[in-house]
DRENMI-270670 format. One line per 8 residues: number of its first residue (from 1); for each residue x, y, z of N, C-alpha, C. Coordinates in nm, 3 decimals, padded with zeros to 5 digits. Each point is the difference from the previous one (the first is absolute). Layout:
! residues N
NUM> X/Y/Z/X/Y/Z/X/Y/Z | ...
END
This chain:
! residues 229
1> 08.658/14.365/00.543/-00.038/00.121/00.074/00.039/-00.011/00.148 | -00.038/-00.119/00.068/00.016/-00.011/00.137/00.213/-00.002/00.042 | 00.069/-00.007/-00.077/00.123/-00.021/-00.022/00.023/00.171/-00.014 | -00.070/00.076/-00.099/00.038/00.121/00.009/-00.008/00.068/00.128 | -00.152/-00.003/00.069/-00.025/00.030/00.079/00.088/-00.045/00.189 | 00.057/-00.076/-00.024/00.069/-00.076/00.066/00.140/00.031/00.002 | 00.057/00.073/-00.150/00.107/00.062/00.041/00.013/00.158/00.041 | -00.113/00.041/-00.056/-00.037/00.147/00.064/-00.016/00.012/00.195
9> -00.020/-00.109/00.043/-00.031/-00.013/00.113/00.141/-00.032/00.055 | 00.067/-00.059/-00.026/00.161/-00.062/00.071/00.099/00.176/-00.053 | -00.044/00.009/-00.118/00.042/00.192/-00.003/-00.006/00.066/00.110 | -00.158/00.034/00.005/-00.065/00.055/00.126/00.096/-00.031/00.142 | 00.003/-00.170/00.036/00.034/00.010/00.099/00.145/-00.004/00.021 | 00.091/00.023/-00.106/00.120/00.013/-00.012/00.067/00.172/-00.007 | -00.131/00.046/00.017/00.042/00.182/00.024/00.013/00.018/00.154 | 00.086/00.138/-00.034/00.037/00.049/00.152/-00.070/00.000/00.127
17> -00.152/00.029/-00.043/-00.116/00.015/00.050/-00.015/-00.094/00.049 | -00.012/-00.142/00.007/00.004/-00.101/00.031/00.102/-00.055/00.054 | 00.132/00.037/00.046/00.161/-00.104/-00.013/-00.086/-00.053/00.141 | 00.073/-00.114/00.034/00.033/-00.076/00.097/-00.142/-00.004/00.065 | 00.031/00.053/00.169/-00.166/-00.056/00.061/-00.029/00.180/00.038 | 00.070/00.095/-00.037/-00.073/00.119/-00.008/-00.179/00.025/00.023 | -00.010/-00.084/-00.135/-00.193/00.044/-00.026/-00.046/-00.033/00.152 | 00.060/-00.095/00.049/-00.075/-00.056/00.152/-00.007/00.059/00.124
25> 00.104/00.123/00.011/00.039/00.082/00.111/-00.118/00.003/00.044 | -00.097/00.060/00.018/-00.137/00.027/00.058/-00.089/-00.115/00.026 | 00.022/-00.117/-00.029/-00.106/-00.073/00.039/00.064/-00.058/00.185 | -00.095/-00.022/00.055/00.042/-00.060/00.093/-00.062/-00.136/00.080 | -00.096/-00.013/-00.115/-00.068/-00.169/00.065/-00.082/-00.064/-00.113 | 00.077/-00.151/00.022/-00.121/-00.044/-00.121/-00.041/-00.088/00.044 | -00.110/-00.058/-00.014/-00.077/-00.129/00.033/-00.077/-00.070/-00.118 | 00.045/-00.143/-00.013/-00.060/-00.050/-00.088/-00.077/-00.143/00.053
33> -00.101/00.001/00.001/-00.042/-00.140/00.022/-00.025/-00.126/-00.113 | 00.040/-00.099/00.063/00.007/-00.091/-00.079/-00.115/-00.147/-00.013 | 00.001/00.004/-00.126/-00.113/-00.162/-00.027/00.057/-00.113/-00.032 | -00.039/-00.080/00.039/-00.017/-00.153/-00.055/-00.116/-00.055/-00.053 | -00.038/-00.005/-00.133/-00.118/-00.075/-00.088/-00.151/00.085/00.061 | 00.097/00.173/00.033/-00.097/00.102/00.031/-00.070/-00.015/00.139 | 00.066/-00.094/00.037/-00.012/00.021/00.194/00.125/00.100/00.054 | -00.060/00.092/00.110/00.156/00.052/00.063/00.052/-00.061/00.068
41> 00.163/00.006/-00.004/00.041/-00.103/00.097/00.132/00.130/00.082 | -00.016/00.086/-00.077/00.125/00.079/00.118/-00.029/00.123/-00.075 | 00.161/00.072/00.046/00.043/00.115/-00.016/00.165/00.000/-00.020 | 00.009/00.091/-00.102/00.131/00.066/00.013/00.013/00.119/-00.017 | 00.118/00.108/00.076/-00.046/00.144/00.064/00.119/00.063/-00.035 | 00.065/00.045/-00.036/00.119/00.062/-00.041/-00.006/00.180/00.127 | 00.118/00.044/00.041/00.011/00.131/00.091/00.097/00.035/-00.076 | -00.037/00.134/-00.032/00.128/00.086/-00.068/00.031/00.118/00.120
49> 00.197/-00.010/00.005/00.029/00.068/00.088/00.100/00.096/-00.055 | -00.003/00.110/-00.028/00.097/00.107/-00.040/00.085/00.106/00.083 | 00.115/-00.051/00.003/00.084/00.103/00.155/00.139/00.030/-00.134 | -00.027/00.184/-00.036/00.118/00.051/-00.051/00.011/-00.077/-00.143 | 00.115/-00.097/-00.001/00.039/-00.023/-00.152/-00.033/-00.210/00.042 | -00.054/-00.009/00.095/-00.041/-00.160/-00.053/-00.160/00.040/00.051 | -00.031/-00.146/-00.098/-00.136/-00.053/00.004/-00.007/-00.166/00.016 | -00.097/00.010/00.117/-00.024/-00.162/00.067/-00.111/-00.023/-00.061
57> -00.024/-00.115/-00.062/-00.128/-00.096/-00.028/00.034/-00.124/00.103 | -00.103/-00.002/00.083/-00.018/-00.103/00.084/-00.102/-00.063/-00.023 | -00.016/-00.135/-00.029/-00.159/-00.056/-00.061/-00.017/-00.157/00.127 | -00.126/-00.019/00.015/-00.035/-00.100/00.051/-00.109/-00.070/-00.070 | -00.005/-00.090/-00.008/-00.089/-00.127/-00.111/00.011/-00.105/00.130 | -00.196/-00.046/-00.016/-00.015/-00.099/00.109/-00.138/-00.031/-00.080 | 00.030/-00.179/-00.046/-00.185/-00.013/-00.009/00.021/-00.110/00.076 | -00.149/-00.101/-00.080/00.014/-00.155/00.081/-00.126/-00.067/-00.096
65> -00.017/-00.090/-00.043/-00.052/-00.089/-00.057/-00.080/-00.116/00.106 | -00.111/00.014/-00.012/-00.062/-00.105/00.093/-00.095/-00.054/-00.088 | -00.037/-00.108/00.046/-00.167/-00.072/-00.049/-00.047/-00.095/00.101 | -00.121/00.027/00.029/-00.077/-00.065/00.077/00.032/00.030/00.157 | 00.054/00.172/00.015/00.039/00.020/00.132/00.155/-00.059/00.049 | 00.059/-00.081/-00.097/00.108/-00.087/00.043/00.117/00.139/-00.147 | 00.087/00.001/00.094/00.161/00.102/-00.076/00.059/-00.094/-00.081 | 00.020/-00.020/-00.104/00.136/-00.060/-00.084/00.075/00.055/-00.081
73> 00.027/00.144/00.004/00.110/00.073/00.017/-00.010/00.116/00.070 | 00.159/00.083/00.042/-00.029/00.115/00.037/00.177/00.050/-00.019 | -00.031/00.129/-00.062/00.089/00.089/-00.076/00.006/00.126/00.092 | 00.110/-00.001/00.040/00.055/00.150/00.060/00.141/00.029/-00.034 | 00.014/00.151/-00.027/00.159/00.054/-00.086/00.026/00.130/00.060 | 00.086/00.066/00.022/00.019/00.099/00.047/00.127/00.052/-00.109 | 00.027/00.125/-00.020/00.088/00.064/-00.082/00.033/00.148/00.020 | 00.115/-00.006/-00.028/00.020/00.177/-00.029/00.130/00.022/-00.125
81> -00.053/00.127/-00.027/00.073/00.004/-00.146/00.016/00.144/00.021 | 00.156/00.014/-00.068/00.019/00.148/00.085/00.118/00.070/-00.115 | -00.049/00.160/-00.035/00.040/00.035/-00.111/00.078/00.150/00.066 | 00.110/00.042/-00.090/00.083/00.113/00.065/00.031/00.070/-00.131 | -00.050/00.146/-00.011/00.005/00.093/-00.111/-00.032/-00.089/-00.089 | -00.148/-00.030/-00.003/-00.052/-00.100/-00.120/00.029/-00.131/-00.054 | 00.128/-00.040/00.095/00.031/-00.082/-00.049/00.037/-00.158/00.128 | -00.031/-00.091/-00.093/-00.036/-00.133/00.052/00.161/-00.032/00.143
89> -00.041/-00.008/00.067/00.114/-00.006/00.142/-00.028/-00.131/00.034 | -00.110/-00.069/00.075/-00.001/-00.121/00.049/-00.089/-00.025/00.018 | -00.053/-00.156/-00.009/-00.140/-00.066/00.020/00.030/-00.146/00.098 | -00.068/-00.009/00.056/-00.049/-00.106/00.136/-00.103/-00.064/-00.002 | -00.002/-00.111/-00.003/-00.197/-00.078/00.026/00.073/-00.164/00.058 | -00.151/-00.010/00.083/00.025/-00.093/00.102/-00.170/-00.086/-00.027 | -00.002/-00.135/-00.060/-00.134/-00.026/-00.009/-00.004/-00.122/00.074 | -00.110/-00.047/00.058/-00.044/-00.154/00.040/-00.110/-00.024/-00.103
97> 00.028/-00.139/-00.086/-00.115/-00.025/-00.102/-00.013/-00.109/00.042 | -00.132/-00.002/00.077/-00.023/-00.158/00.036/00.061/-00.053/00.082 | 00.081/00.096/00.077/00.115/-00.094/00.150/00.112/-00.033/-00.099 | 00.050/00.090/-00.139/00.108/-00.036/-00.057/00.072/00.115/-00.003 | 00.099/00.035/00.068/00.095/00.103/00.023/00.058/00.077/-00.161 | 00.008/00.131/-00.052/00.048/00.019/-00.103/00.042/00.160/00.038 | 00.129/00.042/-00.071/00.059/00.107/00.009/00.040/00.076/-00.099 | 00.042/00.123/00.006/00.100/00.076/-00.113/00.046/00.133/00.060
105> 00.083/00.041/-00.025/00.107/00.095/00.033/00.090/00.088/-00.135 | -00.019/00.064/-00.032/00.046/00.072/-00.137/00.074/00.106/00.027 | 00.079/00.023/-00.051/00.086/00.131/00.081/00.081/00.041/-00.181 | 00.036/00.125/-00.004/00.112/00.053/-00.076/00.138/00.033/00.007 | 00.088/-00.116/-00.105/00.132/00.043/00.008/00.045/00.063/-00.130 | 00.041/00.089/00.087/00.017/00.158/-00.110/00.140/-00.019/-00.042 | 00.116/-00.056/00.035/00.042/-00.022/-00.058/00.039/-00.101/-00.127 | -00.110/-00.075/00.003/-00.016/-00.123/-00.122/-00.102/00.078/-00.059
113> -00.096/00.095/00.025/-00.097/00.048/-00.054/-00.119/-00.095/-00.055 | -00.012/-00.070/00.154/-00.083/-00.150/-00.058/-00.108/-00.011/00.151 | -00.090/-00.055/00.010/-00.082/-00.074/00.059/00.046/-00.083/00.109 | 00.006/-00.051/00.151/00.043/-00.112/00.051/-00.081/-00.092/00.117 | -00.062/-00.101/-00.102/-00.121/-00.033/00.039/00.025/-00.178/00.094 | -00.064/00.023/00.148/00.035/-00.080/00.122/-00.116/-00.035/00.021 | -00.058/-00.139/-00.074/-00.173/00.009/-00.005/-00.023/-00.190/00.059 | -00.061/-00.036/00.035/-00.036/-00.168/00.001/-00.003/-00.059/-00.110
121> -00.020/00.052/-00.106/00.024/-00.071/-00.139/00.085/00.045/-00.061 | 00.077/00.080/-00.025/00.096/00.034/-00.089/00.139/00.124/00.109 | 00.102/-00.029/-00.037/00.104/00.092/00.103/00.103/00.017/-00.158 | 00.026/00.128/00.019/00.100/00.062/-00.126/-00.008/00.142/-00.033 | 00.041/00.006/-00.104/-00.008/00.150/-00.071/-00.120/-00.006/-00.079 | -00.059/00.132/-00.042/-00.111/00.008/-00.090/00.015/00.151/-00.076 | -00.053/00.009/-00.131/00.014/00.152/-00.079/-00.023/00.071/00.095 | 00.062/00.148/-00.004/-00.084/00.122/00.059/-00.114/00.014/-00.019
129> -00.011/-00.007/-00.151/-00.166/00.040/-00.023/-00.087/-00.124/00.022 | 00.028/-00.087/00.094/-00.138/-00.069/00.033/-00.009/00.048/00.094 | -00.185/-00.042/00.002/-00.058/00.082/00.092/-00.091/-00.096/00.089 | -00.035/00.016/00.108/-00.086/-00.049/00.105/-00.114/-00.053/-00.029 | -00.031/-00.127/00.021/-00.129/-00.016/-00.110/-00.139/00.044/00.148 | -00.021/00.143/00.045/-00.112/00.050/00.020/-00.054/00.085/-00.084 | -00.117/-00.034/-00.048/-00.070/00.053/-00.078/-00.048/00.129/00.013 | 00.018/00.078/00.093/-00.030/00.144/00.031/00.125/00.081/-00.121
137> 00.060/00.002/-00.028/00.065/00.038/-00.040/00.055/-00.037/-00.194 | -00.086/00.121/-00.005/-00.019/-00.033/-00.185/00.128/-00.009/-00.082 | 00.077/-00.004/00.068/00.172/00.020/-00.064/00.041/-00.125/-00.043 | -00.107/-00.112/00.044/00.015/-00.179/-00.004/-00.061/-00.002/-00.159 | -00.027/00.103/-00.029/-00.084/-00.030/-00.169/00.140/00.030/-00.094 | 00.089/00.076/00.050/00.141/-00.005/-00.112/00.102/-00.146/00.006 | 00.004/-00.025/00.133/00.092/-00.085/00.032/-00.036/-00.178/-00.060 | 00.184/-00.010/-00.033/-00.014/-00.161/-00.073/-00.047/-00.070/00.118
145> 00.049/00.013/00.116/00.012/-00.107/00.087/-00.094/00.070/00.150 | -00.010/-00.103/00.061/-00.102/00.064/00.130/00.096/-00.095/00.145 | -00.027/00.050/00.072/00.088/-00.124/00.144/-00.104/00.003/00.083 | -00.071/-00.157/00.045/-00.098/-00.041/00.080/00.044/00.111/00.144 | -00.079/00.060/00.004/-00.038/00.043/00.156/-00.004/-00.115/00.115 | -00.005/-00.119/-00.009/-00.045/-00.094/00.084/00.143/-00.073/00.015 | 00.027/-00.056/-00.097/00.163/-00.113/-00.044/00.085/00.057/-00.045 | 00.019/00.114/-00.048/00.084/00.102/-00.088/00.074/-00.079/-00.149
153> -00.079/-00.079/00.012/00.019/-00.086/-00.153/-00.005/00.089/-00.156 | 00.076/00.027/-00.055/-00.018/00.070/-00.153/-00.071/-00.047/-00.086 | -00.097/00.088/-00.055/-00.150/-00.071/-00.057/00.034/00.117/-00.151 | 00.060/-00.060/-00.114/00.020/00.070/-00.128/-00.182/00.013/-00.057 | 00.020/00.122/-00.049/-00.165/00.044/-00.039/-00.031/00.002/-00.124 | -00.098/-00.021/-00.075/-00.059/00.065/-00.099/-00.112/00.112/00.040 | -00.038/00.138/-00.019/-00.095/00.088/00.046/-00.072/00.027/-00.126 | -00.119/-00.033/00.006/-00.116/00.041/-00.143/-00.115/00.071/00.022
161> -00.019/00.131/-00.071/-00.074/00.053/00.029/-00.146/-00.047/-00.084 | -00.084/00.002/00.082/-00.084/-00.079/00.000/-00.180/00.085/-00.063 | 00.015/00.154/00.054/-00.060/00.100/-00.068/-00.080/00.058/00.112 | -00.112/00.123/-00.033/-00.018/00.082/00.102/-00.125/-00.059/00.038 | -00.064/-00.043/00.096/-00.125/-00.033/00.059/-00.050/00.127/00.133 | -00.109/00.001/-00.038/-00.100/00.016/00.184/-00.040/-00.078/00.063 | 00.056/-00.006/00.140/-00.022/-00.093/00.075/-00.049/00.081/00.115 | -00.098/-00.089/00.116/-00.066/00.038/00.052/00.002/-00.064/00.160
169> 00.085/00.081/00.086/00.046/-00.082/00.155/-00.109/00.055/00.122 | -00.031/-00.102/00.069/-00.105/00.122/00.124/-00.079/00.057/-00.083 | -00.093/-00.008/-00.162/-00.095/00.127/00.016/00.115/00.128/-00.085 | 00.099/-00.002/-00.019/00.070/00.102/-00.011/00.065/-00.047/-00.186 | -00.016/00.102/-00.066/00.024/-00.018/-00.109/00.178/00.060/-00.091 | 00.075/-00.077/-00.014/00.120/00.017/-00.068/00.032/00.028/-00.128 | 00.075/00.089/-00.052/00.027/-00.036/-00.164/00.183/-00.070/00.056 | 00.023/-00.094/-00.072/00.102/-00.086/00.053/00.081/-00.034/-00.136
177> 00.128/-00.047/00.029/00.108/-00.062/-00.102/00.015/-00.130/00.006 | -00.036/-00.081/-00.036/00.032/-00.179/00.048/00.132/-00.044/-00.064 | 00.086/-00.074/00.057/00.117/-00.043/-00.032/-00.013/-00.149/00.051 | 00.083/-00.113/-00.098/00.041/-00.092/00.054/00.091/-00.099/00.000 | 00.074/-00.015/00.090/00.137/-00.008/00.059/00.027/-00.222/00.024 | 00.087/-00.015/-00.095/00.005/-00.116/-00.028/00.150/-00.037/00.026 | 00.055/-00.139/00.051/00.131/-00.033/-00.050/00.055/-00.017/-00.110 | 00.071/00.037/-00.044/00.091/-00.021/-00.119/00.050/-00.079/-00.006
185> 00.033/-00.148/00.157/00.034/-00.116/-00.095/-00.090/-00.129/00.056 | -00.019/-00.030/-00.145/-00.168/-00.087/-00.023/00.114/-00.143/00.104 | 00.077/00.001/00.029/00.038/-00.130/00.051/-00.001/-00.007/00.170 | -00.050/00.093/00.068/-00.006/-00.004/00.094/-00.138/-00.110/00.009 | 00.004/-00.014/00.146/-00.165/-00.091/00.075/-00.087/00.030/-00.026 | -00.146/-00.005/-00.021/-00.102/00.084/-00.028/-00.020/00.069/00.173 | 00.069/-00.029/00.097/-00.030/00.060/00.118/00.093/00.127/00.079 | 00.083/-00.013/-00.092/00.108/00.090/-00.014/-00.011/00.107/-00.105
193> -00.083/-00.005/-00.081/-00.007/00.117/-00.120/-00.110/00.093/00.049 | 00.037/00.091/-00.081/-00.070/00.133/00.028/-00.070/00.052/-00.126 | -00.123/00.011/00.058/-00.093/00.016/-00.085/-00.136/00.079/00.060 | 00.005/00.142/00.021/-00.068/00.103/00.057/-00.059/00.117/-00.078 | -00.123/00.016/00.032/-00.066/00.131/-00.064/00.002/00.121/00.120 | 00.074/00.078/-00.078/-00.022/00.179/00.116/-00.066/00.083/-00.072 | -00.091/00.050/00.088/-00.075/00.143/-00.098/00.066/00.121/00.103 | 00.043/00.119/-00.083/00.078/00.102/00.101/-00.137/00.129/-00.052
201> -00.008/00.051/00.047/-00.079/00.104/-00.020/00.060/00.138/-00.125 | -00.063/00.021/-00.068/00.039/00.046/-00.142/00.009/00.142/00.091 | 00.153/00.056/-00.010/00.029/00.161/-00.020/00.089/-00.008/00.136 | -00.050/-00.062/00.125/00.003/-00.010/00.150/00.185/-00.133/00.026 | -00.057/-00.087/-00.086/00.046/-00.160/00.013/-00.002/-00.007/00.167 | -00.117/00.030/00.017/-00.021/-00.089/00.144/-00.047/-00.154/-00.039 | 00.059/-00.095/00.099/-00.016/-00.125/-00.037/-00.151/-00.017/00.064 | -00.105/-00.046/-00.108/-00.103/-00.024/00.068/-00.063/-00.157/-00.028
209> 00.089/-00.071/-00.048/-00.058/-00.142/00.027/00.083/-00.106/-00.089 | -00.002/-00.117/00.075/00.091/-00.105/-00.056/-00.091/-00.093/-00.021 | 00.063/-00.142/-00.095/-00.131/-00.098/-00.032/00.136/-00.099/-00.049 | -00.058/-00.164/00.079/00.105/-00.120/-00.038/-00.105/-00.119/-00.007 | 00.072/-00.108/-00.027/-00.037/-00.137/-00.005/00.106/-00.065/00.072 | 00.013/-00.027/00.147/00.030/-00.128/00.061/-00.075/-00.062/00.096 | -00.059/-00.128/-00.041/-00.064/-00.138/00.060/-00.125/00.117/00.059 | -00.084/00.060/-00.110/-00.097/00.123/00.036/00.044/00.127/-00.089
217> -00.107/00.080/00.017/00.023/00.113/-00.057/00.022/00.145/00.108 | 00.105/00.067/-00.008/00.013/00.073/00.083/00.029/00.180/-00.077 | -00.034/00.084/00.138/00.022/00.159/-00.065/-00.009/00.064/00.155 | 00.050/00.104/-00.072/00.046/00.101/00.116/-00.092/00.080/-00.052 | -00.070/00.113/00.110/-00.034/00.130/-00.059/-00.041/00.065/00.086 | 00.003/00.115/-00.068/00.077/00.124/00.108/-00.141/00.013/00.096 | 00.050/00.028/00.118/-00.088/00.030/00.085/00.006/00.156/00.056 | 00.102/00.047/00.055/00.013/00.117/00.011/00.162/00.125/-00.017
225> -00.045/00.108/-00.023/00.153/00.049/00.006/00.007/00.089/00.045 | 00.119/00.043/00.055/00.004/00.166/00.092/00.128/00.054/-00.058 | -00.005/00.179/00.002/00.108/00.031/-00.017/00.014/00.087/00.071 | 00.156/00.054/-00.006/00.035/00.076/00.127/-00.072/00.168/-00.022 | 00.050/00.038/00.100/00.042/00.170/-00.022/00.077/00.020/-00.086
END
């Protein structure tokens, strides 16, 4: 059943109604705060900017991990991801993890009709249809492959739908879609694989919360959203 239901949904989001980042035109801010083992330790904020036929997503992510008043890490990223008549033009992110420098740069060459990805971990070509691995954007539930926002490293997927839950953020009650988004090859590191729960909001697919396991348990969830005029 959950397989049926699961292809009725990649239907859904494979109609016109849905193409590309369309559904998103109107939003213009998201904020999600984030836990560690259900302590907060930051924020990440996404700005949607729409002038004519492009659209800017500019996002900032900043937490920090302390105990006992003393810091032993701290995470800051900056990005922009930028789309023209719906369609994917160029992405940028600049992170310090821990005082460790990491990059990516993605751009389209239209005449190879391919991907060309200038990242700290990986530099080359990549499919068209991969897509940005930010999770705002429900179009990551069709795609084989995802490219780190952080390293621009190619992360091949498995996506399973996982079934419909209510979940409950702030006091505020959801009917939601849970999906979860795995590597497809079992031979990677266990620190390198991907292995994430998203719940998108059933009818909306606003992303309203993420959930992982590294060295802790971590989740995103939504804190607030605005949309335009």
């Amino acid at each position: 059943m959950k397989k049926i239901i699961f292809s009725i949904v990649i239907l859904v989001l494979s109609s016109k109604a849905y193409a590309h980042v369309e559904h998103y035109k109107n939003l213009s801010y998201l904020e999600y705060e984030l836990y560690r083992n259900d302590q907060s330790i930051g924020h990440h904020k996404y700005y949607f900017s729409k002038i004519d036929d492009k659209l800017s997503i500019k996002s900032v992510v900043n937490f920090k991990i302390k105990k006992l008043n003393i810091e032993l890490y701290n995470y800051f990223a900056e990005s922009e991801e930028i789309y023209k008549n719906n369609e994917f033009f160029k992405f940028i992110s600049n992170t310090n993890q821990n005082k460790k420098k990491k990059y990516v740069k993605i751009l389209v060459d239209d005449a190879k009709n391919q991907l060309l990805i200038d990242g700290s971990s990986y530099k080359g070509p990549a499919d068209i249809k991969t897509i940005i691995g930010t999770w705002w954007n429900h179009e990551i539930l069709k795609a084989d492959a995802q490219i780190s926002a952080i390293s621009g490293r190619i992360i091949e997927q498995e996506v399973t739908f996982l079934g419909k839950e209510e979940i409950e953020i702030d006091g505020k009650k959801y009917k939601s879609i849970k999906f979860n988004f795995k590597s497809s090859d079992e031979s990677l590191p266990d620190n390198k694989k991907l292995n994430t729960n998203i719940w998108y909001e059933e009818g909306t697919y606003l992303w309203l919360k993420a959930s992982f396991e590294k060295t802790g348990f971590w989740e995103y969830r939504l804190k607030k959203v605005e949309y335009g005029k």
